[in-house]
DRENMI-803790 format. One record per residue (C-alpha): residue number from 1; residue in three letters; chain; x, z, y. Coordinates in nm, 3 decimals. Layout:
<timis>
    k    r  c        u        w        v
  NUM  ALA  A        X        Z        Y
...
</timis>
This chain:
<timis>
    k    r  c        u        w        v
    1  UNK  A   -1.802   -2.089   -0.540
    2  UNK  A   -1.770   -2.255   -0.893
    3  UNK  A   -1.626   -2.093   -1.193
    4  UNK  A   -1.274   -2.215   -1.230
    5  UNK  A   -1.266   -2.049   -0.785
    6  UNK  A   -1.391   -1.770   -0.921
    7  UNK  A   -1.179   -1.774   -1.240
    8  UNK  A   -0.880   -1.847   -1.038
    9  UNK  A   -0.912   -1.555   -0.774
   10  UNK  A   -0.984   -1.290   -1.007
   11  UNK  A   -0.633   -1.488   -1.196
   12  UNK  A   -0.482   -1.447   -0.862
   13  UNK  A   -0.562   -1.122   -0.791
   14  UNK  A   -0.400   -0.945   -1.107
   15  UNK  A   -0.100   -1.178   -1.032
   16  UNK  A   -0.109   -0.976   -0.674
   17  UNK  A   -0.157   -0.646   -0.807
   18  UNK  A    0.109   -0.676   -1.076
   19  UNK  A    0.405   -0.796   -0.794
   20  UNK  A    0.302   -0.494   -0.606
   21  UNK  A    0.349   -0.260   -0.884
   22  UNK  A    0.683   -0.414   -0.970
   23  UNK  A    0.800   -0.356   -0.582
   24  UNK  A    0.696   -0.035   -0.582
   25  UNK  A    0.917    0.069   -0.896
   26  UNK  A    1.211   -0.133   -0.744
   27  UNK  A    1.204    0.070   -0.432
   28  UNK  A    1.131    0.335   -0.640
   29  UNK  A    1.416    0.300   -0.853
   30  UNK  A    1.712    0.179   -0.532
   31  UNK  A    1.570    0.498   -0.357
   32  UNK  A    1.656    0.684   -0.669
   33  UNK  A    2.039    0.506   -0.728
   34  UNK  A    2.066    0.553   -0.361
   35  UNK  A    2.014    0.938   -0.441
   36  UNK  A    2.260    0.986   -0.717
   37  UNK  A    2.516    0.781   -0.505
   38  UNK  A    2.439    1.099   -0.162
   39  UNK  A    2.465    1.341   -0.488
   40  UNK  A    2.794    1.218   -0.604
   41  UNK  A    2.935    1.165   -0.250
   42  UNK  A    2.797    1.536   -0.131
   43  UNK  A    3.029    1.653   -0.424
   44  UNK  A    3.320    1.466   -0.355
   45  UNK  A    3.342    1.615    0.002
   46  UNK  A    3.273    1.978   -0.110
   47  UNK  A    3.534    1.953   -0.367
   48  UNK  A    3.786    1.781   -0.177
   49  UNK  A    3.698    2.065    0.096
   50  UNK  A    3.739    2.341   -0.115
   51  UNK  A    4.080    2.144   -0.317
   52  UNK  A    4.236    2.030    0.004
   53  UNK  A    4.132    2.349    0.281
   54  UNK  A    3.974    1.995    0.492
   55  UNK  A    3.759    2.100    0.756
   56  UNK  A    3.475    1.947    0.866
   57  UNK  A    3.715    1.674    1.083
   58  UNK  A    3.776    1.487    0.763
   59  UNK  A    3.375    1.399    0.791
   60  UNK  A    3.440    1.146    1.098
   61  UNK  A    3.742    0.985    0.932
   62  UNK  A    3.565    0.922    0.587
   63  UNK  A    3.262    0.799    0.838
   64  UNK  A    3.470    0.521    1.004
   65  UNK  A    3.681    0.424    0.682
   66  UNK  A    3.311    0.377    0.473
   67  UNK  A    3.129    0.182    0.781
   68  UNK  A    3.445   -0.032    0.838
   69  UNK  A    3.443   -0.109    0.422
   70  UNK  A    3.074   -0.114    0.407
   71  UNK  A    2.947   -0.270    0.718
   72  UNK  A    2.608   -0.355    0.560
   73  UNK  A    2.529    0.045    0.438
   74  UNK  A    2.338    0.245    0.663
   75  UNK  A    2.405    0.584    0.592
   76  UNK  A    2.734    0.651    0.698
   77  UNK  A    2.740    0.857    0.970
   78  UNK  A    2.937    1.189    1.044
   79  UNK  A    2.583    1.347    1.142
   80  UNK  A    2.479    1.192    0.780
   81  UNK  A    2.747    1.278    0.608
   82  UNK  A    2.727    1.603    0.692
   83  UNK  A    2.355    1.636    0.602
   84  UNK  A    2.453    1.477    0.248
   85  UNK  A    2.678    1.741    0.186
   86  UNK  A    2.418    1.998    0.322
   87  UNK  A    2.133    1.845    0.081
   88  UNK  A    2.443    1.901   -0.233
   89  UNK  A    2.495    2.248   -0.149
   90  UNK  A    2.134    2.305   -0.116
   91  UNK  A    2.028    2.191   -0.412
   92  UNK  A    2.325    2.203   -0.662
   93  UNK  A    2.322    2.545   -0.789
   94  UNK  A    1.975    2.506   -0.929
   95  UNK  A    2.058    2.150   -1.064
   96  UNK  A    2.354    1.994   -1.249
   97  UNK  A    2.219    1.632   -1.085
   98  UNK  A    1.942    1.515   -0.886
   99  UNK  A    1.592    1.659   -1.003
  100  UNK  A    1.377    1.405   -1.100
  101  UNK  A    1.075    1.475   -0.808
  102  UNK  A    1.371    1.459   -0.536
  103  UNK  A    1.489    1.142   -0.667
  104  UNK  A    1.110    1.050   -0.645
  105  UNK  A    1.096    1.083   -0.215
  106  UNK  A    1.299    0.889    0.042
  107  UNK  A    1.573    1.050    0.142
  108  UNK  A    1.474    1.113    0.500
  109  UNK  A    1.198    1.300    0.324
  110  UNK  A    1.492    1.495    0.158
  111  UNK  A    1.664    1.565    0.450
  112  UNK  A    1.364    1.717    0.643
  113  UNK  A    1.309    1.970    0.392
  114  UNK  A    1.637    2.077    0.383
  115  UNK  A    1.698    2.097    0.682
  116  UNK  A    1.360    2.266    0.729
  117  UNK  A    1.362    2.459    0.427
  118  UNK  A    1.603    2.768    0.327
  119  UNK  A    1.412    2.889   -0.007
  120  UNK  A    1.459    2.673   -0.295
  121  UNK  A    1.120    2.715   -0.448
  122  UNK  A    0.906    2.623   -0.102
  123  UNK  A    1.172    2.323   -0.113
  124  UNK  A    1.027    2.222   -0.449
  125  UNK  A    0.688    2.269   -0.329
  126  UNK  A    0.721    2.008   -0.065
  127  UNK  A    0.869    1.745   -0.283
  128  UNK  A    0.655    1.806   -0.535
  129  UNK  A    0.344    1.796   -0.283
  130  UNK  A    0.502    1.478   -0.075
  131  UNK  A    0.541    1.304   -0.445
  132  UNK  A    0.154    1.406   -0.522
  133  UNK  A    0.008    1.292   -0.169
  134  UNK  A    0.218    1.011   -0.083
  135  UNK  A    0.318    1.198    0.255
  136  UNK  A    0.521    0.983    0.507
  137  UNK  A    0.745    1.212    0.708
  138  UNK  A    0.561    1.277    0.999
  139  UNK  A    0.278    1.432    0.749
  140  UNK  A    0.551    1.614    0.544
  141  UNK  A    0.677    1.782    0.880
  142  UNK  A    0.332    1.851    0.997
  143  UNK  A    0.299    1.990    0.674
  144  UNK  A    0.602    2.219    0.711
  145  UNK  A    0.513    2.339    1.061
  146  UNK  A    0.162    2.453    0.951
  147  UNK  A    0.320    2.677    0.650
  148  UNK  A    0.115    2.461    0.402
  149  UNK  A    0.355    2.642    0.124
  150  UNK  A    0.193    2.999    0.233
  151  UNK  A   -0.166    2.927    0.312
  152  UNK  A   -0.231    2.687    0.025
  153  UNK  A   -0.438    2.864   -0.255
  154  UNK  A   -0.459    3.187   -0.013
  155  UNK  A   -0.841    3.087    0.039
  156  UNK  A   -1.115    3.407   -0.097
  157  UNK  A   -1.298    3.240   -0.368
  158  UNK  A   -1.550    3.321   -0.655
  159  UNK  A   -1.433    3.011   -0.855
  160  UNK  A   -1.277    3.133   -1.163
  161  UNK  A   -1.642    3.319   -1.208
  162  UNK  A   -1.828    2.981   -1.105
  163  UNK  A   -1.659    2.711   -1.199
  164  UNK  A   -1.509    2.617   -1.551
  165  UNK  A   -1.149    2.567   -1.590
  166  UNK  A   -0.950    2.364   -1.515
  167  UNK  A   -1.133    2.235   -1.239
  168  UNK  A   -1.164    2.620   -1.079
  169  UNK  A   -0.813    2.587   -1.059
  170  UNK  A   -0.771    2.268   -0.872
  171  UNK  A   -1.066    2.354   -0.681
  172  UNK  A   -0.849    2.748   -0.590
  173  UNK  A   -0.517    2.525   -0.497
  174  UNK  A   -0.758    2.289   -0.295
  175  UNK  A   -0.856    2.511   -0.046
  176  UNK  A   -0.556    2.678    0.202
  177  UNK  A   -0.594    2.988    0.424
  178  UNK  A   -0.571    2.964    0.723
  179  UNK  A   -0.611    2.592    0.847
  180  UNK  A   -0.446    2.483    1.134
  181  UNK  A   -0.668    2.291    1.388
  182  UNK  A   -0.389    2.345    1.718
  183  UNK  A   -0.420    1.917    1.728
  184  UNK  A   -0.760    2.001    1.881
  185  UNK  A   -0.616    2.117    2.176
  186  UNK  A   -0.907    2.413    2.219
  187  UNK  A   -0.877    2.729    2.367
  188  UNK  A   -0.993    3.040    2.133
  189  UNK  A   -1.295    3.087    2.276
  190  UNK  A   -1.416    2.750    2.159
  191  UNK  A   -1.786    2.740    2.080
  192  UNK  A   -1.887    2.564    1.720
  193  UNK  A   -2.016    2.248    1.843
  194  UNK  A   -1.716    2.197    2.063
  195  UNK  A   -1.474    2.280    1.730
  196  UNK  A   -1.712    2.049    1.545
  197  UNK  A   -1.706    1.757    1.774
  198  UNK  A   -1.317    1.783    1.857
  199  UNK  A   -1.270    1.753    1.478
  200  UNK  A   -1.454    1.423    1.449
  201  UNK  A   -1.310    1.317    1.716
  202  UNK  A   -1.004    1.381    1.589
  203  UNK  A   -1.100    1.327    1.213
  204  UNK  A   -0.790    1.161    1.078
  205  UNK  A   -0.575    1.492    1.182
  206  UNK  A   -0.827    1.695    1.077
  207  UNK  A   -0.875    1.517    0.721
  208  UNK  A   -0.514    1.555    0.691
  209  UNK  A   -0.514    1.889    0.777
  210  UNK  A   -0.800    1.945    0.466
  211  UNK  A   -0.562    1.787    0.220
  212  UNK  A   -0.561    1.510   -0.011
  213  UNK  A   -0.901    1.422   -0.196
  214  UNK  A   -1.147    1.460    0.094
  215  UNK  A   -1.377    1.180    0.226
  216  UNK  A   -1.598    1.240    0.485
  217  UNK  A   -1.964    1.203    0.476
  218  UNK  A   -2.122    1.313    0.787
  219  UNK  A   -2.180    1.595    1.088
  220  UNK  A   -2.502    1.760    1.088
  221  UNK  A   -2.614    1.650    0.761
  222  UNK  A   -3.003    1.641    0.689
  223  UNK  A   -3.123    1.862    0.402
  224  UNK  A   -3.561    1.854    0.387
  225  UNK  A   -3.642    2.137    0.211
  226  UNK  A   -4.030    2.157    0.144
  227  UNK  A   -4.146    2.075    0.509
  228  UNK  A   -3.825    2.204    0.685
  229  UNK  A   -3.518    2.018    0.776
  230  UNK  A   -3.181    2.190    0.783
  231  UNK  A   -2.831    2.059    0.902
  232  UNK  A   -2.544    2.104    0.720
  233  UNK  A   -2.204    2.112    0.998
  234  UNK  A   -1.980    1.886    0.802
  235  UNK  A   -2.057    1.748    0.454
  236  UNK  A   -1.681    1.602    0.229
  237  UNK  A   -1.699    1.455   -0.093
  238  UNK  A   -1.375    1.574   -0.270
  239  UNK  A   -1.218    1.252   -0.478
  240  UNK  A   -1.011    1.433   -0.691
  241  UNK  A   -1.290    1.746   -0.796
  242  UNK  A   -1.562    1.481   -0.826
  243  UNK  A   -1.748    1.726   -0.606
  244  UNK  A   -1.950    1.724   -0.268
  245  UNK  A   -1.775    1.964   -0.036
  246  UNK  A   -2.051    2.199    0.203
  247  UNK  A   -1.861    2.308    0.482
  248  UNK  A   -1.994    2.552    0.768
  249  UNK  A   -1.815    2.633    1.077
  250  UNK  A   -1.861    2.965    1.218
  251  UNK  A   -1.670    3.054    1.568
  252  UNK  A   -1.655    3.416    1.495
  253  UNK  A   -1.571    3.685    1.229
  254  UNK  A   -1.713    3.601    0.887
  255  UNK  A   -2.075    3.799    0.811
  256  UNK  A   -2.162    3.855    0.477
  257  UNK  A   -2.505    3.676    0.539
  258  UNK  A   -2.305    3.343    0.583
  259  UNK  A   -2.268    3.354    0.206
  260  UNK  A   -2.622    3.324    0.147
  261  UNK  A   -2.675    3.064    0.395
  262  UNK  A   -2.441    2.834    0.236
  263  UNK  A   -2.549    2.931   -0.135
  264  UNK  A   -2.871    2.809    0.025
  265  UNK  A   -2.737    2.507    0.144
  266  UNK  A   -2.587    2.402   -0.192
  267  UNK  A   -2.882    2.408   -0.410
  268  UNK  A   -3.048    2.121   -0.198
  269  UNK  A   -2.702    1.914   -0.200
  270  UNK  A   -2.670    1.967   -0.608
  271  UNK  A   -3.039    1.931   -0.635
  272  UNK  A   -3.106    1.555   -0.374
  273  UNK  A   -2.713    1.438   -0.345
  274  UNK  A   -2.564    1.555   -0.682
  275  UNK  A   -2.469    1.255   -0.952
  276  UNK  A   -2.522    1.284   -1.317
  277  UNK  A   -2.136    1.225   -1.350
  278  UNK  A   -2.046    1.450   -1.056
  279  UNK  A   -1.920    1.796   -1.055
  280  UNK  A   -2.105    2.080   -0.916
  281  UNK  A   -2.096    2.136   -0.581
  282  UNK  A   -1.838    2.386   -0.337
  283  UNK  A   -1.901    2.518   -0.012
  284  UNK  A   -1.630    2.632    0.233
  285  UNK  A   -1.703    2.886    0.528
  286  UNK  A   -1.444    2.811    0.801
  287  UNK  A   -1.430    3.128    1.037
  288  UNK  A   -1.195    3.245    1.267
  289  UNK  A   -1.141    3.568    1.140
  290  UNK  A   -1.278    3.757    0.784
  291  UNK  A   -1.256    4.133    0.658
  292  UNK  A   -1.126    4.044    0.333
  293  UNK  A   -1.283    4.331    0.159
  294  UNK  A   -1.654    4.205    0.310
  295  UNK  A   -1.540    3.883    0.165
  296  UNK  A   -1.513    3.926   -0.128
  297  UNK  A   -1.815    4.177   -0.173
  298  UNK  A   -2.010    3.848   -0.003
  299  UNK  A   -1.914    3.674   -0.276
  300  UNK  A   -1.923    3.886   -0.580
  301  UNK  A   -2.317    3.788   -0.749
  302  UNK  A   -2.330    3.462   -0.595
  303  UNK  A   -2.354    3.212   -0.866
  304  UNK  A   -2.263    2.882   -0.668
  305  UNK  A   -1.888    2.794   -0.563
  306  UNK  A   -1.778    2.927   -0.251
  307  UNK  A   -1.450    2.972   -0.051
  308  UNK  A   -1.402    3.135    0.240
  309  UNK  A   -1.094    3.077    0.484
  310  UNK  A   -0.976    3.140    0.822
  311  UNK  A   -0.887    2.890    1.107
  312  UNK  A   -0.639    2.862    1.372
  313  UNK  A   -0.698    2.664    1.728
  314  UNK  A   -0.336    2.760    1.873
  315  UNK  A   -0.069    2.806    1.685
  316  UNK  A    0.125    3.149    1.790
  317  UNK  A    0.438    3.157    1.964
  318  UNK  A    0.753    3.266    1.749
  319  UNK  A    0.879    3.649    1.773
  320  UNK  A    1.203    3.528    1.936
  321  UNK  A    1.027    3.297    2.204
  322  UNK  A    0.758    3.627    2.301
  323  UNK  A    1.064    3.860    2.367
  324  UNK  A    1.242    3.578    2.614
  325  UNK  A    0.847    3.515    2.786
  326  UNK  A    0.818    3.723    3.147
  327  UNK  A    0.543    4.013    3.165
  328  UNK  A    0.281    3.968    3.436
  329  UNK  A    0.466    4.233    3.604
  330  UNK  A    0.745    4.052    3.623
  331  UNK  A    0.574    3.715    3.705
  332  UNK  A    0.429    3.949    4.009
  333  UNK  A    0.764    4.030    4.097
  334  UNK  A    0.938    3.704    4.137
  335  UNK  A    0.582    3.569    4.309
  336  UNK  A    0.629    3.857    4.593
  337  UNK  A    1.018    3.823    4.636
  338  UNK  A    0.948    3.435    4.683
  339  UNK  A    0.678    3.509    4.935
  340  UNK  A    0.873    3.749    5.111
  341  UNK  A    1.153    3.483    5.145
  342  UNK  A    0.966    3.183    5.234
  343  UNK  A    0.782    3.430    5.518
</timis>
C-alpha cells in the first residue's frame, strides 16, 4: 500500500468517525425534542382532565384527531397516550420539565421504567444506569427483573481498607449481591463445574449479568507457582478499574478458608499477569449462600481486594403466586378423585 492509500484511509477514517458522532447527537437531540413534546402533551391532558372533569374517553378521541392530522407520527395511540400521561404524573412532581438523564434514553426506555418502577429514586437509578451502559431495552428489563437497584453495591468487601479511593468505590458499586444466574436453567443442586460450564456457555448473559467493564479472559486459568500449577475458575479483566478480576465459584455456603485461597490466588496474578499501568488486582468469591458475620471476619486482616457475594440459579416465585400454588396434599387429592373417576 503506498503512502497517499495509506494517507487517504487514515483521511477516510476520521471522516467516518466524525459522521458517526454527528448522528449520534442528532438522534440524541430528536429523542430529546421528542421528549419535551410527550412532556408538554402529558400536561395538556392532565390539565384539561382536571379543568374539564374529562375522563379517560377523551384519550381515544385526541388519538384519532392527532393520527388523522399527523399521519406520519408514530406515537399516537390511546394505549400511548395514556402511558405519556402516566410518564408526566410520574415524574412531574420531582421536576418542573424533563430531567436531563431522561431526556438522554429512548422513550420506550422511559416507558419501561415507569411502568416498571413505582419509587422515584430506583427510577433514577435505571436511567441513570441505562445512560452509563448503553442498555437496549431488553437489558434494561432484565435489569429490572433481577433487582439490579437492590443488589448492586450489597457485595461484603474489604475495599475501602485495600484499595485507595476513588477506585474502592467504583470497585464497591461494581460488584452486586446476589447475582442472578436463572438464564442457566440449573437446578440448585448444581455442582461447580456444571455452574462453570453453563456460564461459558452462556457467557454473553452471564457477562451481562456481571455488569459493564468486564472482559473475559479464560476458565481454569493456569497459575505455576514454584513447581505447582493451580487453576483459577474464571479469570475477567475489568475495563473500567484497569484491574484483573479473580473469580472463584463455590457451590455451597461460603468458608472462611476460601478467603485465603483466593488471597493466594491473587499474588501470582499481580505478581506474572499484572501491568505496570494496571491497577491491583480483585478477587470475587461467588457462593450460594454466606454467614455475613463469618464474612466479614474472613476478610478483616487480609491485605488483597476481595468481595464476596451470593448467587441465585432460580429465581423465587412471588408471595402472591406461592399462596395461589396447590400443596402436595392437595395435588394428592385431585390425583385420587381423578383415579377414582376414570376407574
Amino acid at each position: 500500500m503506498s503512502k497517499i492509500e495509506e494517507g487517504y484511509n487514515t483521511w477516510f477514517e476520521s471522516i467516518k468517525k466524525k459522521i458517526r458522532l454527528a448522528q449520534l447527537r442528532a438522534a440524541v437531540a430528536v429523542n430529546a425534542e421528542l421528549l419535551n413534546v410527550y412532556w408538554d402533551l402529558g400536561k395538556e391532558i392532565t390539565d384539561k382532565q382536571n379543568e374539564a372533569k374529562w375522563g379517560d374517553a377523551i384519550l381515544e378521541q385526541l388519538s384519532i384527531d392527532l393520527r388523522l392530522n399527523f399521519p406520519n407520527i408514530k406515537g399516537f395511540s390511546k394505549r400511548n397516550l395514556y402511558a405519556i400521561r402516566q410518564w408526566y404524573l410520574f415524574f412531574k412532581n420531582s421536576f418542573e420539565f424533563v430531567p436531563q438523564p431522561v431526556a438522554q434514553i429512548p422513550w420506550g426506555h422511559n416507558r419501561l421504567i415507569v411502568a416498571k418502577i413505582k419509587n422515584m429514586d430506583e427510577a433514577l437509578f435505571y436511567v441513570q444506569a441505562t445512560v452509563a451502559n448503553g442498555w437496549s431495552r431488553e437489558q434494561l428489563e432484565i435489569q429490572i427483573n433481577n433487582n439490579y437497584y437492590k443488589t448492586k453495591a450489597k457485595a461484603i468487601t474489604n475495599f475501602t481498607n485495600t484499595l485507595p479511593s476513588p477506585q474502592s468505590q467504583l470497585a464497591i458499586e461494581t460488584l452486586k449481591n446476589p447475582y442472578n444466574f436463572d438464564f442457566l436453567g440449573l437446578e440448585e443442586d448444581a455442582l461447580e463445574r456444571e455452574i462453570e460450564n453453563a456460564m461459558v456457555q452462556n457467557i454473553t448473559r452471564f457477562l451481562m449479568e456481571m455488569g459493564k467493564g468486564f472482559a473475559f479472559v479464560g476458565r481454569q486459568y493456569p497459575v505455576l507457582v514454584s513447581e505447582t500449577e493451580y487453576y483459577i475458575d474464571l479469570l475477567f479483566y475489568h475495563l473500567n478499574l484497569r484491574c484483573f478480576i479473580v473469580v472463584e465459584l463455590k457451590a455451597g455456603k461460603f468458608k472462611p478458608e476460601y478467603a485465603g485461597k483466593l488471597n493466594f490466588y491473587l499474588s501470582a496474578i499481580d505478581t506474572q499477569l499484572k501491568h505496570a499501568d494496571d491497577k491491583p488486582s480483585i478477587g470475587l468469591i461467588l457462593c450460594r449462600t454466606k454467614d455475613k458475620i463469618e464474612a466479614e471476619y474472613s476478610l478483616r486482616d487480609i491485605h488483597k481486594p476481595i468481595g464476596i457475594s451470593e448467587y441465585n440459579l432460580t429465581q423465587a416465585l412471588p408471595a402472591h403466586f406461592i399462596n395461589e400454588l396447590p400443596t402436595v396434599e392437595q395435588l394428592e387429592n385431585q390425583l385420587t378423585k381423578f383415579e377414582n373417576n376414570t376407574d
